[in-house]
C-alpha positions in Angstrom: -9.0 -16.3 15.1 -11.0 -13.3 17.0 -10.2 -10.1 14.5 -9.6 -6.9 16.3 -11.3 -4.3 14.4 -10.6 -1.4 16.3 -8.2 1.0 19.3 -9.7 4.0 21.2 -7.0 6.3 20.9 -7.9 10.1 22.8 -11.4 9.0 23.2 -12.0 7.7 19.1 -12.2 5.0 17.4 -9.6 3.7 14.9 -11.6 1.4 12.7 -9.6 -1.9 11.8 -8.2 -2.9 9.1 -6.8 0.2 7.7 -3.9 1.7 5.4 -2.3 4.6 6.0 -0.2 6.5 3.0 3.2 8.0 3.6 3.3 11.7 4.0 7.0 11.2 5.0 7.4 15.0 5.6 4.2 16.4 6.3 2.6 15.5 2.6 1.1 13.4 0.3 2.8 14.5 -2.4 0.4 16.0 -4.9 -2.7 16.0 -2.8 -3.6 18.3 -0.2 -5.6 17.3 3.1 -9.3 17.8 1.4 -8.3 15.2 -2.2 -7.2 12.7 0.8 -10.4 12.7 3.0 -12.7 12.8 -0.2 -11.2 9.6 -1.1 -11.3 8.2 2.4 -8.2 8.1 4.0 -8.2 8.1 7.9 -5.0 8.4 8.7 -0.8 9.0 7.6 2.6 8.2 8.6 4.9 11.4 9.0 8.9 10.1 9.5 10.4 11.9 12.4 13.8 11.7 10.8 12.9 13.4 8.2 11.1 15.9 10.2 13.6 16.7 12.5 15.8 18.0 9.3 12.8 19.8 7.6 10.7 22.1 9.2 12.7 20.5 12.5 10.6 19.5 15.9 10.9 22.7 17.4 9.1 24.7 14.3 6.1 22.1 15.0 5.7 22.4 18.5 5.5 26.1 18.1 2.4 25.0 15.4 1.2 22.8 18.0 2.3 19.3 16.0 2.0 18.3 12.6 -1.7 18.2 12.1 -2.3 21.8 12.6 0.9 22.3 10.7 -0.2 20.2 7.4 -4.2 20.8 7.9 -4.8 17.4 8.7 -7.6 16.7 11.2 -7.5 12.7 10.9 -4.8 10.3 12.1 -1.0 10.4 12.7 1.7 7.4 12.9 4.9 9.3 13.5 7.3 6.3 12.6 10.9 6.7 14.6 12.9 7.3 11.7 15.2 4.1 12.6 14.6 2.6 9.5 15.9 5.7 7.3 19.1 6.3 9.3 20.2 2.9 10.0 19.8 1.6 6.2 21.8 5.0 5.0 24.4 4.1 7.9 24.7 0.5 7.0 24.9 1.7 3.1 28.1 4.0 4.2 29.6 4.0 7.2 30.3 7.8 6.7 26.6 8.8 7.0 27.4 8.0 10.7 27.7 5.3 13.6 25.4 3.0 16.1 26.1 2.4 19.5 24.4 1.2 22.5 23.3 4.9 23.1 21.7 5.6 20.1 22.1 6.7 15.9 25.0 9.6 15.3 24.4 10.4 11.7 24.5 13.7 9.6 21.8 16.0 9.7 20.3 17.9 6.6 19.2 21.3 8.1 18.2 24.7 5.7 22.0 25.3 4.9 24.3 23.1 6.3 25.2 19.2 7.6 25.3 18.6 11.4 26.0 15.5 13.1 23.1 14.5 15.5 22.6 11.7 17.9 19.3 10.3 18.2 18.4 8.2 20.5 15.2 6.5 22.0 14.8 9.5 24.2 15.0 12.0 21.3 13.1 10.1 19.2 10.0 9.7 21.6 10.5 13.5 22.5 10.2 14.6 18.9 7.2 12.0 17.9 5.7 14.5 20.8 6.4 17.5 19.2 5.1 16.0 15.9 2.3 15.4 17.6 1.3 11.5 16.2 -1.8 9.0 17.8 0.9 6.5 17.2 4.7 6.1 18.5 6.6 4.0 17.1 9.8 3.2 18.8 13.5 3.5 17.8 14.3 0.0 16.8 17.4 -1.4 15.4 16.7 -2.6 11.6 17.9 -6.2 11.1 19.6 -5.7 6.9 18.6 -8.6 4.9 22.3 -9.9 5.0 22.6 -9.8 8.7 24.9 -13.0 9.9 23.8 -14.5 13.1 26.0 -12.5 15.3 24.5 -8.9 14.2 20.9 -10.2 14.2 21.3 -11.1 18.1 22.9 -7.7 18.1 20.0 -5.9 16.6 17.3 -8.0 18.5 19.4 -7.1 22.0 19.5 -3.2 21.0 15.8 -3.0 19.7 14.8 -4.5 23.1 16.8 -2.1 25.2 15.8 0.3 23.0 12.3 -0.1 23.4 12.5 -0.4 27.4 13.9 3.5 26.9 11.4 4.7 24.8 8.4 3.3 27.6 10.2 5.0 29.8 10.5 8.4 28.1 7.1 7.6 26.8 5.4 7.7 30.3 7.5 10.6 31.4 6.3 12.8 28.5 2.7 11.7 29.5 3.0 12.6 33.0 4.8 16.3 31.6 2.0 16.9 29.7 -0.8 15.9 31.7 -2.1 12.9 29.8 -4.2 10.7 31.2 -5.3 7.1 29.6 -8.7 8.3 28.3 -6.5 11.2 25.5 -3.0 9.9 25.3 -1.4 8.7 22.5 -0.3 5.0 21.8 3.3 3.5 21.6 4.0 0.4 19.4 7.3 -2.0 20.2 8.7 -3.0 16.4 9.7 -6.8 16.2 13.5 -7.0 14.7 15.8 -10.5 14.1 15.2 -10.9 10.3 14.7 -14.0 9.2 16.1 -15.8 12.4 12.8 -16.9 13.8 14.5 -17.9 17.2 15.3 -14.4 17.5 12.1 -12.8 16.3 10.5 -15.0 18.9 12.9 -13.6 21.5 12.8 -10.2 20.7 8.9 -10.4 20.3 8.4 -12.1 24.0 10.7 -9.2 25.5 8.2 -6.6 23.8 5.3 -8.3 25.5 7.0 -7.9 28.8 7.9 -4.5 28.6 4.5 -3.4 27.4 2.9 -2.4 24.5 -0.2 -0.7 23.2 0.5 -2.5 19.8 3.3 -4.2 18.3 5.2 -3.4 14.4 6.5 -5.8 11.9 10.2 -5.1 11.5 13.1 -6.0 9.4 13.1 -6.2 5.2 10.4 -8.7 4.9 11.1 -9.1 1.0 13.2 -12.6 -0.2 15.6 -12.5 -2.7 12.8 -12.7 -6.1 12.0 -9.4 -4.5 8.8 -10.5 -3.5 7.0 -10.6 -0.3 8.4 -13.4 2.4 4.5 -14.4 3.5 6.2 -16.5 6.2 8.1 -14.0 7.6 4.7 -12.2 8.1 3.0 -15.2 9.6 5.3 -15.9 12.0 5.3 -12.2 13.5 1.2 -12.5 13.1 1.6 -15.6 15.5 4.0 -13.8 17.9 2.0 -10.6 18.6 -1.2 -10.3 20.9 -4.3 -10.8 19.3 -6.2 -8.3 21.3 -3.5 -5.6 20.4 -2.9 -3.9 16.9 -0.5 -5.5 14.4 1.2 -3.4 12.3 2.7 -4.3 9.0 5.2 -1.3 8.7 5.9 -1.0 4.9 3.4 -3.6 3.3 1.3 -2.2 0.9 0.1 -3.9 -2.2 -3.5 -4.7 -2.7 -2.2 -8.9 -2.4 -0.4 -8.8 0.6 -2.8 -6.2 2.2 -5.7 -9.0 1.8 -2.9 -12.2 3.0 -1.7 -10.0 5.9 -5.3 -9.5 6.8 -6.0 -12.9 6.7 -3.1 -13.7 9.0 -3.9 -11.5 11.6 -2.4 -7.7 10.7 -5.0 -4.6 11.4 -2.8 -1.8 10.4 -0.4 -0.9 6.5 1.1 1.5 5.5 3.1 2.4 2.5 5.1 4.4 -0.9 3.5 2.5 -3.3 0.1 4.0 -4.3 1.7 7.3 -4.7 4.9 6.7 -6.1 3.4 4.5 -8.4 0.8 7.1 -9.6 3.4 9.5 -10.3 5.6 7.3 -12.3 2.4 6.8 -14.9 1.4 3.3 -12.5 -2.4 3.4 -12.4 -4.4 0.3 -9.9 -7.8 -1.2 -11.0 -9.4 -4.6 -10.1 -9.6 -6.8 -12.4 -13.4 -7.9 -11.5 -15.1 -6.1 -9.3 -15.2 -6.6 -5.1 -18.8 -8.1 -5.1 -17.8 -10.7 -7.7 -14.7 -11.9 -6.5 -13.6 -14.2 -2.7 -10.9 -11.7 -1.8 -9.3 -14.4 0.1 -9.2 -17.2 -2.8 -8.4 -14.4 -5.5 -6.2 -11.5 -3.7 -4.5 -10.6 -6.8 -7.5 -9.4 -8.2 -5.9 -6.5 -9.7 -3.9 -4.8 -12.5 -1.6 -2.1 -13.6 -2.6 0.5 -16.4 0.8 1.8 -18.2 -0.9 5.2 -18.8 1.9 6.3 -20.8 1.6 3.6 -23.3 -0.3 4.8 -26.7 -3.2 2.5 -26.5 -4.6 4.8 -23.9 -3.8 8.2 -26.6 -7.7 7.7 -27.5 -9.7 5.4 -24.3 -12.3 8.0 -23.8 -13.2 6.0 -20.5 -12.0 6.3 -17.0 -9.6 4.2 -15.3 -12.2 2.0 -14.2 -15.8 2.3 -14.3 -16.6 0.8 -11.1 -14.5 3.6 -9.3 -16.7 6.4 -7.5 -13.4 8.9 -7.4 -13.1 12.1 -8.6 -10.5 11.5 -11.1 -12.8 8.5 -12.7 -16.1 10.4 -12.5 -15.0 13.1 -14.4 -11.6 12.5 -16.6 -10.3 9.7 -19.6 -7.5 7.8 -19.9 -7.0 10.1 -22.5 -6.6 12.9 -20.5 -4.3 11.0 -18.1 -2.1 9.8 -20.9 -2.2 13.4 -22.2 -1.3 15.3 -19.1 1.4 12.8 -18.5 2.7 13.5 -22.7 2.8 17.0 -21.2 4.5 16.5 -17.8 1.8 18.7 -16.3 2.0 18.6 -12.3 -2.3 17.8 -12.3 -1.2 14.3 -13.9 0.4 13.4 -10.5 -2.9 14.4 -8.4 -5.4 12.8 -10.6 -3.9 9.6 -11.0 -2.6 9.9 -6.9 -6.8 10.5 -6.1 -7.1 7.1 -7.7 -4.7 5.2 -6.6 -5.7 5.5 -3.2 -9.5 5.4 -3.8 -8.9 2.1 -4.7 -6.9 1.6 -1.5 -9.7 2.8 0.5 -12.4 0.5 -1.5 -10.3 -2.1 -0.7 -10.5 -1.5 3.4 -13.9 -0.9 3.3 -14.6 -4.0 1.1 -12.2 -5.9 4.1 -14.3 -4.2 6.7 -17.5 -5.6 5.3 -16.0 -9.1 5.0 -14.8 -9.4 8.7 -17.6 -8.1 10.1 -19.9 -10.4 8.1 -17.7 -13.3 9.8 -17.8 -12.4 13.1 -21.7 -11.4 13.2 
């Protein structure tokens, strides 16, 4: 398999593979802009769902998008928001409604609830105003316990779905000038669960409509609550090869390394820093240069900083790690700022977390470039 190991978006390169965190509404939370570049993150995922109801779209267009809003110079996925509203409409039907038109559900604004209908018009309109390198489009999220009649349903919607958002999508690039050399991209999201008849279907109706790059969607977790690899593989096999593949919502350091195996260039996830600030420190077990990440991908472990073992380890996290929180604090420190509940617990152990993220790419980078030369 010929690995794709980069996109020219607006005239730069986006260096394959690569994991983006969450900054679901405009932040990391606990870091600022300058703790993520010094660790060596590229890029972020905003949600425009959650967005729209805090600042709101219009707020950021008069900041000129998100970036200039959060003081974030790198990259920007501005994910649809499908995900969030159709999970807390499927959860309760009062949250709101789905039709062929769109998502009506209730939105949280400064003081009050408002019901708002998004559709894929809105939604590519706002991911404007946010300002993101990379559209996702408003997709209809298969739930894990979809029979065979709302799976079809789900596949048919995402696909007209999509065909409206490539069709806002070029209208906004004509309105604001764009041409192919600085535009953004926009990614079709594969939907059918674990039907693979339909995720075949819905994946060959992407293709024709047109894609810069093409999203893993659906809950691609089985019922031990542990990654479904095959649902992964088959979506690998389904998408271009000489377009992106993004695997919307993987994120551990395993199924990074299996997904890149399989095909997948792009991750992004909640894990690294909601992990970190719930006392969930990363660290390999061996280091990179010892190990065949492929043959050993769970070449990692968890440090419980909370536990009392760590109440005198005068030693960093690990001592392979180059980050700031390593070079310069103890696990006793860690365990003692969390015994405290002091807020600077959260952004060391976040500045770890994803250093080890970014290790991880670069160590990938290294591999698949050493295979292809």
């Amino acid at each position: 398999m010929s690995y794709l190991k980069k996109v020219t978006i607006k005239g730069k390169e986006l260096l394959f593979p690569n994991f983006f965190p969450d900054a679901t509404r405009g932040v990391v939370r606990s870091v600022d802009s300058g703790d993520l570049k010094q660790v060596g993150i590229e890029g972020l995922v905003v949600n425009t769902y959650h967005l729209l109801s805090h600042p709101g779209s219009h707020l950021l267009k008069k900041f000129g998008g998100i970036k200039k809003f959060m003081n974030w110079n790198g990259w920007v996925i501005s994910d649809s928001g499908g995900f969030q509203v159709l999970s807390m409409v499927f959860k309760n039907k009062k949250m709101g409604r789905i039709t062929p038109k769109g998502v009506t559900f209730y939105l949280d604004t400064l003081n009050h609830r408002k019901p708002y209908l998004l559709t894929p018009e809105k939604s590519i309109q706002t991911q404007f105003r946010i300002g993101a390198d990379i559209m996702v489009c408003l997709d209809f999220f298969t739930p894990p316990n979809a029979d065979e009649l709302m799976t079809k349903r789900s596949v048919d919607m995402t696909i007209e779905w999509a065909k409206r958002c490539k069709e806002e999508f070029l209208e906004q690039l004509e309105n604001h000038h764009y041409n192919q050399s600085n535009r953004p991209l926009l990614f079709g999201v594969v939907q059918g669960g674990t039907n693979y008849k339909e995720r075949t279907r819905c994946a060959r109706e992407l293709i024709k409509i047109g894609f810069d790059g093409f999203g893993l969607g659906g809950w691609p977790v089985n019922d031990q609550g542990e990654i479904d690899y095959e649902f992964l593989k088959v979506d690998a096999q389904l998408m271009p090869d000489n377009k992106p593949k993004y695997a919307l919502g993987i994120g551990n350091p395993a199924a990074i390394i299996k997904a890149v195996e399989m095909g997948f260039n792009l991750f992004d996830c909640v894990l690294p820093t909601r992990d970190a600030r719930h006392q969930r420190l990363y660290r390999f077990k061996k280091d990179l240069t010892e190990v065949d990440l492929f043959d050993y991908p769970d070449n990692f472990e968890f440090v419980q900083i909370k536990k009392e073992i760590y109440k005198s380890a005068f030693y960093p996290i690990d001592k392979n790690c180059d980050c700031y929180t390593c070079r310069n604090y103890s696990l006793a420190y860690l365990h003692h700022l969390f015994k405290i509940r002091d807020s600077l617990a959260w952004r060391l152990a976040t500045i770890h977390n994803l250093r080890l993220y970014t290790r991880l790419i670069q160590f990938l980078r290294g591999i698949i470039n050493e295979q292809e030369d």
